[in-house]
Residue, then its C-alpha position, 0 to 999 in steps of 0.5 A: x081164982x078166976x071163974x074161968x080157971x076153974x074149967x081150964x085145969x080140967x080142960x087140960x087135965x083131960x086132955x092129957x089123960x088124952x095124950x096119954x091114951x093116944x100114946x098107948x093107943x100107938x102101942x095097941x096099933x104097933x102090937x096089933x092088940x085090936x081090942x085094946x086099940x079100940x078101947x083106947x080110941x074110945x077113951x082118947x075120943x072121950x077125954x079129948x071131946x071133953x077137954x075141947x069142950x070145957x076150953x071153950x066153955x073156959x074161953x067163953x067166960x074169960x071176959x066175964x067178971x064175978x060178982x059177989x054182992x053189990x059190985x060197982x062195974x063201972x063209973x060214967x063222967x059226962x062232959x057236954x059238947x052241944x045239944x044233946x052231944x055228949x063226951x062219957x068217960x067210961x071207967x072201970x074196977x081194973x083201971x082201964x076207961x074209953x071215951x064215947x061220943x053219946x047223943x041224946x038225953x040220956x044214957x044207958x049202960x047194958x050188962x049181961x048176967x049169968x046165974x047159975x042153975x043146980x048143980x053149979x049154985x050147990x058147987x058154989x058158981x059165982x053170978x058173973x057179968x060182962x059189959x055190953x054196951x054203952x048208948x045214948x037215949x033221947x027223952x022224946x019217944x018221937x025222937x027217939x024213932x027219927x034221930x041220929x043213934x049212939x051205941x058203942x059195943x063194950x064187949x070182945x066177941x072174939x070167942x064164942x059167947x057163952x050165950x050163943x054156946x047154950x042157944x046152940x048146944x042146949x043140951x050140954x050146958x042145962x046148969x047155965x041160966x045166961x038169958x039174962x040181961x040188964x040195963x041202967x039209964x040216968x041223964x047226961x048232965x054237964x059235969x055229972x059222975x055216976x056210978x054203976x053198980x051189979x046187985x048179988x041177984x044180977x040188977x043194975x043200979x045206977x047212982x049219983x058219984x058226988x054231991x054235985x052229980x046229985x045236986x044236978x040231978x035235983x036241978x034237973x027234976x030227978 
């Protein structure tokens, strides 16, 4: 099952519990029962605080995939346009892949990571990562300050993240360690293809897909 899911159902068990209330919260109004109707209101606001809140935090993880040991997340095929002019095939586990444009040496691919604190990790919570972005990088540090950057965003900030969650409401997530980021980066070589992987502990690998990648890479000095 989903990681999110597991916060979705009782995300909506809560808030029937909330309709619930609220229904007889009508009845204890109708009857003038105003120690009952207080009572209710307090129930309705708790079930449905904590329903909202576990939406969100559902939402917040819908993009995030699990990891379980070493999973590739991602495999990179380069094709070179012009100097230090690249197109980067970007494929991943689901069969979805996007073409970039990348500038520079090197490439780069960024991920975030969520490691879980007790009590999840004695509940079983699995790491879970999201792609971030992809970017070109340029060998010369000189160059590297002055010349045309590329960066493409990997990820849908159409829901709250979850790391802008816990910035904001520390309090209410102290089981989510998701300060954690990671990077890899190789260089763009004329028909190389890499493939990218996320150890269990949240590091990012990055290794030659073929033998010719890795005959290029031997070429190169790597």
């Amino acid at each position: 099952m989903s990681p999110y899911l597991y916060l979705l159902i009782p995300a909506l068990a809560c808030l029937l519990f909330a309709l619930i209330f609220g229904g007889g919260l009508r009845r204890s109004l109708r009857q003038r029962r105003w120690g009952g109707a207080l009572l209710r209101l307090l129930m309705l606001g708790a079930f449905l605080a904590a329903g909202l809140a576990l939406l969100l935090l559902a939402g917040a993880l819908f993009h995030f995939l699990e990891l379980g040991g070493e999973s590739r997340v991602a495999t990179i095929a380069l094709r070179q346009v012009e100097p230090q002019r690249w197109s980067a095939r970007l494929e991943t586990p689901d069969g979805q892949h996007r073409t970039f444009e990348l500038l520079g040496d090197e490439w780069q691919l960024d991920a975030r990571v969520i490691r879980w604190k007790l009590p999840a990790l004695l509940a079983g919570a699995p790491t879970l990562y999201r792609l971030e972005r992809l970017s070109g990088r340029y060998g010369d540090i000189k160059q590297e300050r002055e010349a045309e950057r590329s960066v493409h965003s990997l990820a849908d900030d159409a829901f709250p993240d979850l790391w802008t969650l816990r910035r904001q409401f520390p309090q209410y997530l102290p089981f989510v360690d998701a300060d954690y980021g990671s990077a890899a980066y190789l260089p763009m070589l004329d028909g190389a293809r890499y493939d990218v992987s996320l150890g269990a502990r949240g590091g990012m690998v990055a290794r030659p897909a073929d033998d010719q990648t890795r005959q290029l890479l031997e070429a190169a000095g790597w």
